[in-house]
C-alpha positions as CSV (number, residue, x, y, z in Angstrom):
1,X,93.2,103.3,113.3
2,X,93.5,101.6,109.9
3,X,90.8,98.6,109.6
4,X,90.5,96.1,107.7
5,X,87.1,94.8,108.8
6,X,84.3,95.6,107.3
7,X,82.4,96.0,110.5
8,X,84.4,97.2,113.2
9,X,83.7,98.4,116.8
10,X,84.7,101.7,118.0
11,X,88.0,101.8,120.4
12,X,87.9,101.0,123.8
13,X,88.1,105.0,124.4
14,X,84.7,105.2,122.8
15,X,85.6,107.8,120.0
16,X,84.3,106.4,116.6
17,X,85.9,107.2,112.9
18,X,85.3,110.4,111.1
19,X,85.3,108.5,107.8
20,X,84.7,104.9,106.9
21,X,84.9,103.1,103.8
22,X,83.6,99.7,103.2
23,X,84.3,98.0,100.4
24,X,84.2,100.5,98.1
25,X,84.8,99.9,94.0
26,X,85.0,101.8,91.3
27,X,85.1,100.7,87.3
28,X,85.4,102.5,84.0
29,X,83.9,101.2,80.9
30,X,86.8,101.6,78.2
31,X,84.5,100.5,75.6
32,X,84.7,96.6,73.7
33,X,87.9,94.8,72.3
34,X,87.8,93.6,68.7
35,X,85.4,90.2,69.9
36,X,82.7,92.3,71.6
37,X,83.3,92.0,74.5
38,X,83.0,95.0,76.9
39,X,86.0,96.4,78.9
40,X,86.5,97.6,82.2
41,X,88.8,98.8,84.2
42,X,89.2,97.8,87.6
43,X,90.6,100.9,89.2
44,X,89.4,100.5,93.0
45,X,88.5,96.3,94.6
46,X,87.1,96.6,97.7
47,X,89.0,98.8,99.7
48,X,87.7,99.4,103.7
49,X,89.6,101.4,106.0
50,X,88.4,103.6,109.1
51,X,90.0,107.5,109.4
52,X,90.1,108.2,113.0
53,X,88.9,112.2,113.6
54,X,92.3,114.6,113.8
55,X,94.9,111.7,112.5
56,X,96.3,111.6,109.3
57,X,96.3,108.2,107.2
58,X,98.8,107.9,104.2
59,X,97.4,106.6,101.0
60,X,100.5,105.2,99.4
61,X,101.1,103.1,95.9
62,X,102.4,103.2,92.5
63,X,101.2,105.0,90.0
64,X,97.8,103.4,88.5
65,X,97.6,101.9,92.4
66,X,93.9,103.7,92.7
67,X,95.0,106.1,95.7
68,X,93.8,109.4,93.7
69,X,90.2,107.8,92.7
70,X,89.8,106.9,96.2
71,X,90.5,110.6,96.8
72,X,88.0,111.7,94.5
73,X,85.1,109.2,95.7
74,X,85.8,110.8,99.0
75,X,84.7,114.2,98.0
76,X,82.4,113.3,95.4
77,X,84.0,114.0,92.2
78,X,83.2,110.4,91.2
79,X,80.7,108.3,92.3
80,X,81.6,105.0,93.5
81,X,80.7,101.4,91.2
82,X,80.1,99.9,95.0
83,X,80.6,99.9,98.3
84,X,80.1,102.9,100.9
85,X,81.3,105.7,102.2
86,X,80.2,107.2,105.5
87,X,81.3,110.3,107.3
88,X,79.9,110.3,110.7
89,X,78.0,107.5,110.9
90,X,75.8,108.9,107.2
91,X,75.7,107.0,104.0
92,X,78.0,109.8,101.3
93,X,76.9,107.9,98.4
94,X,73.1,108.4,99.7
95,X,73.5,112.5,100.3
96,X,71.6,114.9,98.0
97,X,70.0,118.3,98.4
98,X,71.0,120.4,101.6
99,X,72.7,117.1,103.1
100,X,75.2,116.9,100.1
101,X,76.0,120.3,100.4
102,X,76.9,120.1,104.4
103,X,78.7,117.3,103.7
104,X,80.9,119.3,100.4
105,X,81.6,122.5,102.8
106,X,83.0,119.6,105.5
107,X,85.0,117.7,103.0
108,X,87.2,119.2,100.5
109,X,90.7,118.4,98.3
110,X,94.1,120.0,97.7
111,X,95.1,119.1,93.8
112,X,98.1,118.2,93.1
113,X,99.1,120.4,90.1
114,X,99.0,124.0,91.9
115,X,98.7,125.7,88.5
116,X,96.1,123.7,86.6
117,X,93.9,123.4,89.5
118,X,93.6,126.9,90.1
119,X,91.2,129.3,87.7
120,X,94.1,131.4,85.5
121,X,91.2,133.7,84.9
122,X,90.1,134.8,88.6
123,X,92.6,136.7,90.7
124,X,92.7,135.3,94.4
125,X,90.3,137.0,96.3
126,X,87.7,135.2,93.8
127,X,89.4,131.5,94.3
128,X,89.7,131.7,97.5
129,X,86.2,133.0,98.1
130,X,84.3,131.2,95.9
131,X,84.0,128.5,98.1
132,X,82.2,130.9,100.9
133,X,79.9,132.3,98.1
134,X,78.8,129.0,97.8
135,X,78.2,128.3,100.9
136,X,75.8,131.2,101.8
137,X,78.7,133.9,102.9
138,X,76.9,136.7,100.8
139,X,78.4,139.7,102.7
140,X,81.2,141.0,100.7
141,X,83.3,142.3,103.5
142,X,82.9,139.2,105.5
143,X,84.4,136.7,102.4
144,X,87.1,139.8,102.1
145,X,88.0,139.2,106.2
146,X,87.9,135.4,106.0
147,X,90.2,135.5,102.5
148,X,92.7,137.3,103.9
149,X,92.6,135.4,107.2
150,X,92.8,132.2,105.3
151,X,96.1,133.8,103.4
152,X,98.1,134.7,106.2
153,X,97.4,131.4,107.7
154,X,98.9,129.8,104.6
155,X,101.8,132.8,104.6
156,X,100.5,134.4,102.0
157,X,99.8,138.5,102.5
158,X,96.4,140.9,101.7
159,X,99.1,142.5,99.0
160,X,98.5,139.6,97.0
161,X,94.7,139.0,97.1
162,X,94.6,141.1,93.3
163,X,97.0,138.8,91.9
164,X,96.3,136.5,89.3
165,X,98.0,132.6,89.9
166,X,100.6,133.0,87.0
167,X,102.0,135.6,89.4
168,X,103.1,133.0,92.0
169,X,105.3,130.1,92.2
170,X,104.7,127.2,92.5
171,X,104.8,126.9,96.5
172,X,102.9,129.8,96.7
173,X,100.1,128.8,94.2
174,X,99.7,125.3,96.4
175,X,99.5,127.6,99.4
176,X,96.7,129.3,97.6
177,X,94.8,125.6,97.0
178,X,95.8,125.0,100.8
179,X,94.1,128.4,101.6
180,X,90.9,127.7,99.4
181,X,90.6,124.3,100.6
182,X,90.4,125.9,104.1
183,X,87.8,128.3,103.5
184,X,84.9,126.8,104.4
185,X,86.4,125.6,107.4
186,X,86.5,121.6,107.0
187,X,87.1,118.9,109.3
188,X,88.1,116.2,106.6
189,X,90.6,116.9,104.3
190,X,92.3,114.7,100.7
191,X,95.5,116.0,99.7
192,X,96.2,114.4,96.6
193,X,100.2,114.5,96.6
194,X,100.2,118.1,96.8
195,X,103.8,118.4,97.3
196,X,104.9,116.2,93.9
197,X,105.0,119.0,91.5
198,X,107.3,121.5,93.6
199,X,110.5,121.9,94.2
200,X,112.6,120.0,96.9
201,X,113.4,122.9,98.9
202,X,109.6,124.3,98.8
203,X,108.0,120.3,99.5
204,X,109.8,120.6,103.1
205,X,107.9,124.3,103.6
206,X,104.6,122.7,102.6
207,X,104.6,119.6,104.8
208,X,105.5,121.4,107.5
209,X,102.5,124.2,106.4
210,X,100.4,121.5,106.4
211,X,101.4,119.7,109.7
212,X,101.1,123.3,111.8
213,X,97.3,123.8,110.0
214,X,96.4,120.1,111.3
215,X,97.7,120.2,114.8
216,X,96.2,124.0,115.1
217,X,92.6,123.5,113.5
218,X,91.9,119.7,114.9
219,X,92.0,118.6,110.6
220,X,91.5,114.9,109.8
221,X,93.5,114.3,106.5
222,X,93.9,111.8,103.9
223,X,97.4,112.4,102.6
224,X,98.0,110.6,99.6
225,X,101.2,110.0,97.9
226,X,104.2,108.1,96.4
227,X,106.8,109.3,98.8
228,X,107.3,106.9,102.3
229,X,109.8,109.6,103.4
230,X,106.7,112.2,103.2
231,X,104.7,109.2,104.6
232,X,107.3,108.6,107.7
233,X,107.2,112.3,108.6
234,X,103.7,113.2,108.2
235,X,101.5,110.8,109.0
236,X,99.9,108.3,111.7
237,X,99.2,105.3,110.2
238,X,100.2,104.0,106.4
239,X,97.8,102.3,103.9
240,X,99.7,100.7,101.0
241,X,97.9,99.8,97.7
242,X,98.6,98.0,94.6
243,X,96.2,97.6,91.7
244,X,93.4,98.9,93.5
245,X,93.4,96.9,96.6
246,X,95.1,97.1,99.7
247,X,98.1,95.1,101.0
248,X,98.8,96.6,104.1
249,X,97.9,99.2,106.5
250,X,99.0,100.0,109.8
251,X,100.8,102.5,112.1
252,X,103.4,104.5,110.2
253,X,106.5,103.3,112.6
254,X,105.6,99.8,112.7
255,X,105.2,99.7,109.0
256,X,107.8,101.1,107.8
257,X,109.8,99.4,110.6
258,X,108.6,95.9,110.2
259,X,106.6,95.6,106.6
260,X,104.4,92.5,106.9
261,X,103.4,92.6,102.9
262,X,106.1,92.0,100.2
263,X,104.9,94.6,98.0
264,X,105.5,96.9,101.0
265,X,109.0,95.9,101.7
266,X,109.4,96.8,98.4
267,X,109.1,99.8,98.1
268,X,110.7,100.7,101.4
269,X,113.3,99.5,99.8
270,X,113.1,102.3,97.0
271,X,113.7,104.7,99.8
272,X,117.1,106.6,100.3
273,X,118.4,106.0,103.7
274,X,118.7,109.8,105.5
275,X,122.5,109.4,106.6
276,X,125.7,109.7,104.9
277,X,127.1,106.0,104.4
278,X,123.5,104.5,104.6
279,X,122.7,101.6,102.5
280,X,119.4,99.7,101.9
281,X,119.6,96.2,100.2
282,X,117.3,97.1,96.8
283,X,114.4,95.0,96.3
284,X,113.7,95.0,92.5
285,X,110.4,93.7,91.2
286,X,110.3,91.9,88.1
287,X,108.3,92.7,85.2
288,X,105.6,95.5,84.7
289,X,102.3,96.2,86.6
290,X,99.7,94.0,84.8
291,X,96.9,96.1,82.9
292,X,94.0,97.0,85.3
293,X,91.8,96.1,82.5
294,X,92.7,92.2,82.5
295,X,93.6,91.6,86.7
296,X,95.6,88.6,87.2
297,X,94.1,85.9,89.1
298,X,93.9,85.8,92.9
299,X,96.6,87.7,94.6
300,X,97.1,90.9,92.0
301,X,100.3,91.3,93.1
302,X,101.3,87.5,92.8
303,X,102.7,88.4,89.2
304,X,105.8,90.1,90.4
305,X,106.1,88.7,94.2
306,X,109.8,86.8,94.9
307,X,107.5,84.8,97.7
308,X,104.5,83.9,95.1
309,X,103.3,80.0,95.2
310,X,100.7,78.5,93.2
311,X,97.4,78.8,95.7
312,X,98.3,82.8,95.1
313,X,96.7,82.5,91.6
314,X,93.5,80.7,93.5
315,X,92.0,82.8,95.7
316,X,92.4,86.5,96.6
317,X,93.6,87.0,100.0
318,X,91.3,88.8,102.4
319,X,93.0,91.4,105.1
320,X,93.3,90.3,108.1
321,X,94.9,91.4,111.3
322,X,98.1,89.6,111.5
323,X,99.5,91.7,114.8
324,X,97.4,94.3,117.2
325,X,96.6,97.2,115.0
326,X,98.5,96.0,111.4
327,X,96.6,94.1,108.9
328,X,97.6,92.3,105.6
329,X,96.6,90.9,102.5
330,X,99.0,87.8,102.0
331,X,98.2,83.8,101.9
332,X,101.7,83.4,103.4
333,X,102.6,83.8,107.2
334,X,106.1,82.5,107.0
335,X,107.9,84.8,104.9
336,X,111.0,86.0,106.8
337,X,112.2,89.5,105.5
């Protein structure tokens, strides 16, 4: 379940979330403008959401929307401005020594470039391994077992474990981040839209890889991406975002069903319809997202919403639960889609 609160009680079945995140912020300094005056931007605005063990929550948005530094705050390749992160019930931001480096062998990201975000210089058996090495699996022959365990889960072979990445393809280098991503044997996963950069015919391959590995090893997965279609197929529950913040979340069906949130109508709209003859009335937004550096007032996404009144540019709205289960940031309850 997707929550909005920032304190929220376990559900009635008594299993609590895997992850939560409570308003959680992060902010570059992008040095001053010609007055002086220092600039910053805004990239995450207090974002909360719970990830409930074995489900997989969709992190969807625009470009420059903050799903990918929300990614990385997750596995600590930047350290949040504010706000917390918890995985079990422990502070992330707090973790340090042996605690921090539980926490990085239970947590861990597929990139989305497969090329760049593997070493050209190391042949496989070293990417994949590394990860075990670092996590006290000194035996040689034991790293060797669990590589080439890890590669035939992915569909990869042993006959390739001398191979350097430039040898692959592009689905099979991915499979390779997939495989070293598994190594360690995590229970939390961020896949930074790892199917963006393939081909359309190898995206279908990987989604279903990576539906079989969650449903086989119990994974809990933060999928993040600009695709609803990949959304619709993959995931449990939907979390939209827009300028760091998020306008919606809530179960994948009902969202993409029923969108409560403007923004996400929006861009279900942007969405072919899977059936010959299918049409979708287009929902174009004017103008361009506004610079991250200098936010608009109130509602960010009041700038370019068809439903926008004047009280939007007052206050920000907070996200609340408008049905059982679905929350949303919006002043307005009347808007009829």
């Amino acid at each position: 379940m997707v929550s909005a609160a920032t304190e929220q009680s376990a559900p009635a079945s008594g299993v609590k979330p895997l992850v939560e995140i409570r308003t959680l912020q992060k902010h570059f300094p992008v040095g001053s403008s010609w007055s002086g005056e220092k600039r910053v931007v805004k990239a995450v605005q207090d974002v909360s959401l719970d990830v409930m063990p074995r489900h997989i929550v969709g992190l969807v948005g625009e470009s420059g929307s903050g799903k990918t530094t929300v990614g990385r705050m997750l596995v600590k390749l930047l350290e949040p401005t504010g706000g917390e992160i918890l995985y079990k019930g422990e502070d992330v931001t707090a973790m340090e020594g042996a605690s921090l480096k539980e926490y990085r062998s239970r947590v861990q990201m597929i990139f989305q470039d497969p090329f760049s975000s593997l070493n050209p210089r190391l042949r496989v058996e070293s990417i994949i391994g590394e990860a075990l090495l670092a996590n006290g699996m000194t035996s040689a022959s034991a790293r060797r077992d669990r590589v080439v365990e890890r590669m035939e889960m992915v569909g990869l072979n042993s006959g390739q474990l001398r191979r350097y990445p430039h040898e692959f393809s592009g689905g099979q280098r991915q499979r390779i981040g997939i495989a070293r991503a598994l190594a360690a044997e995590p229970e939390f996963i961020v896949a930074d839209e790892p199917v963006s950069a393939l081909d359309v015919s190898v995206q279908a391959q990987v989604l279903n890889l990576l539906l079989e590995l969650q449903g086989r090893l119990g994974l809990t997965m933060l999928f993040i991406t600009h695709d609803l279609a990949v959304m619709r197929f993959l995931c449990d529950e939907l979390v939209v975002m827009y300028l760091g913040r998020i306008m919606e979340a809530g179960p994948t069906e009902a969202l993409c069903d029923d969108p409560l949130h403007p923004y996400s109508r929006a861009l279900l709209s942007a969405s072919p319809i899977p059936k010959p003859g299918g049409k979708s009335k287009r929902i174009l937004l004017k103008g361009d997202i506004p610079s991250p550096i200098k936010l608009p007032s109130g509602c960010v996404f009041r700038t370019r919403c068809p439903h926008a009144l004047e009280e939007c540019a007052k206050t920000v709205p907070p996200l609340v639960e408008r049905r059982p289960g679905r929350t949303c940031a919006c002043i307005r309850d009347d808007i009829v889609f």
